[in-house]
N, C-alpha and C positions, 0 to 999 in steps of 0.2 A: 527505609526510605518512605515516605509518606506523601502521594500521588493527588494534585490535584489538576481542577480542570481552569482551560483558561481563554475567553473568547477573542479572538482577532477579530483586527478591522479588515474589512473585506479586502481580499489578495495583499495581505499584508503579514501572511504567516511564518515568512522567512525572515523580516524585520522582526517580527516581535521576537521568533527564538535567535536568534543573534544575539537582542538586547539582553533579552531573558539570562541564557547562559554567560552572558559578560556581567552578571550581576552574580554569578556563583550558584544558578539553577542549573539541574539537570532537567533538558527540555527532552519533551519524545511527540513527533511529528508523524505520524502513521502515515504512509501516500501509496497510491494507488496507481497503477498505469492502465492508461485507455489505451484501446485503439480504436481511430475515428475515420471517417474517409471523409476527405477536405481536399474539392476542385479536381476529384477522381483519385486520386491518392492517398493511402493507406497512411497513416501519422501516429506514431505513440504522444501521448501527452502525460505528463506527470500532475498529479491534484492529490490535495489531501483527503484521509479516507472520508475525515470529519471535516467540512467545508469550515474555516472562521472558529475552530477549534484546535486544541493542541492539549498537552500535557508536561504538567512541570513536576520535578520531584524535588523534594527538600528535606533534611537531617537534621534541621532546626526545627526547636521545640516553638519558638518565635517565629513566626512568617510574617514579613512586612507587606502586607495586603497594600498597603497605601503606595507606598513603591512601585508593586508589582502591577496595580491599577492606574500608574501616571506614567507604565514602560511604554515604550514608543512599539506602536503597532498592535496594541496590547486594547480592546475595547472596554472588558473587566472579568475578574477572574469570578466564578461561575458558585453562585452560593442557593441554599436551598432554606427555604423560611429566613432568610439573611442571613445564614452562617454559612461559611464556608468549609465543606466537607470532602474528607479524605474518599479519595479511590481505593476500591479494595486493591493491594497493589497484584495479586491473583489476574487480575484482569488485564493490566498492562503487561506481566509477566508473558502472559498470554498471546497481548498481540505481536509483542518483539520476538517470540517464538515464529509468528507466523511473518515476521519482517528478513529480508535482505538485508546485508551489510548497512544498502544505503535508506533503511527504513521503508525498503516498498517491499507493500502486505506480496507474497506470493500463493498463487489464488489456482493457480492450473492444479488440473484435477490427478491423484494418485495412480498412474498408470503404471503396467509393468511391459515387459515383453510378450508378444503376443497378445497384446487385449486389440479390440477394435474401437474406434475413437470416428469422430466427427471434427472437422477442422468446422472452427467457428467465422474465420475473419478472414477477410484478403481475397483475391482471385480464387481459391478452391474452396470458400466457403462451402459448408453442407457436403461435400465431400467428405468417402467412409473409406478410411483406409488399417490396415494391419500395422499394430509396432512391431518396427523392426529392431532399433536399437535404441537405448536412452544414452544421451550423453549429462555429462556433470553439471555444465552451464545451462540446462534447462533448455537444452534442443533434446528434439527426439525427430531421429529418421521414421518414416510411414511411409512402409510400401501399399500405392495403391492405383486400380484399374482405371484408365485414362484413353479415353479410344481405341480400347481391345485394346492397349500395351500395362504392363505393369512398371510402372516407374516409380523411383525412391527420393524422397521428400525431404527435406530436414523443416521443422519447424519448430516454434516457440512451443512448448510447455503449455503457454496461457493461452495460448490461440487453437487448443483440442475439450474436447467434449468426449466422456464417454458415453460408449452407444448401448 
């Protein structure tokens, strides 16, 4: 498969892979989850990791650049001295290793049981607590000291720091 790059028009990265794969590409949209605090409230948001960027792959030895540059959503596919050149596919390999089912990059840090961690986000940010247990879905319980009591936490994966 032979990986290229492809620019969107601003928040228009879902139209163009829609169109993209309805044209017989394979699209790969790398996305990232924030968390932001918006009107006191803690909010995940989903964005791409590459803002107005995407990735297409394709099995043809022809690639109809002129197509691919009049797809809806699509600004123009990303060329160097004016050709258009292959990704080493190594690299996309790469990121889809580090992707979720649904293409979001997973970024929390390699913990085990027993390590000591810092919750990053939310009401106990900067809080230091002990792993207690990890679960499959990217929670991990941390038990940690909270007004002289020791209490047991579940939280996001992405939302710890090791200390």
């Amino acid at each position: 498969m032979d990986w290229y790059i492809v620019q969107t028009k601003q928040g228009a990265h879902i139209k163009a892979s829609r169109h993209l794969e309805h044209q017989g590409f394979e699209v790969f949209l790398p996305l990232l989850m924030k968390t932001t605090k918006r009107l006191g409230k803690f909010t995940n948001t989903i964005s791409p990791l590459f803002p107005n960027y995407l990735f297409i792959g394709t099995q043809s030895a022809h690639v109809p650049w002129r197509s691919i540059n009049s797809t809806r959503g699509v600004a123009k596919a990303v060329t160097l001295d004016g050709k258009y050149r292959r990704i080493n596919s190594e690299i996309i390999e790469g990121l889809k290793y580090r992707c979720d089912m649904n293409n979001i990059i997973q970024t929390g840090p390699k913990v085990k049981k027993g390590d000591y961690v810092r919750v990053t986000t939310g009401p106990l940010a900067n809080f230091i607590g002990h792993v207690e247990k990890l679960a499959e879905d990217q929670r991990v319980w941390v038990l940690m000291d909270c007004m002289q009591q020791k209490i047991q936490v579940d939280i996001s994966l992405d939302d710890l720091a090791q200390t």
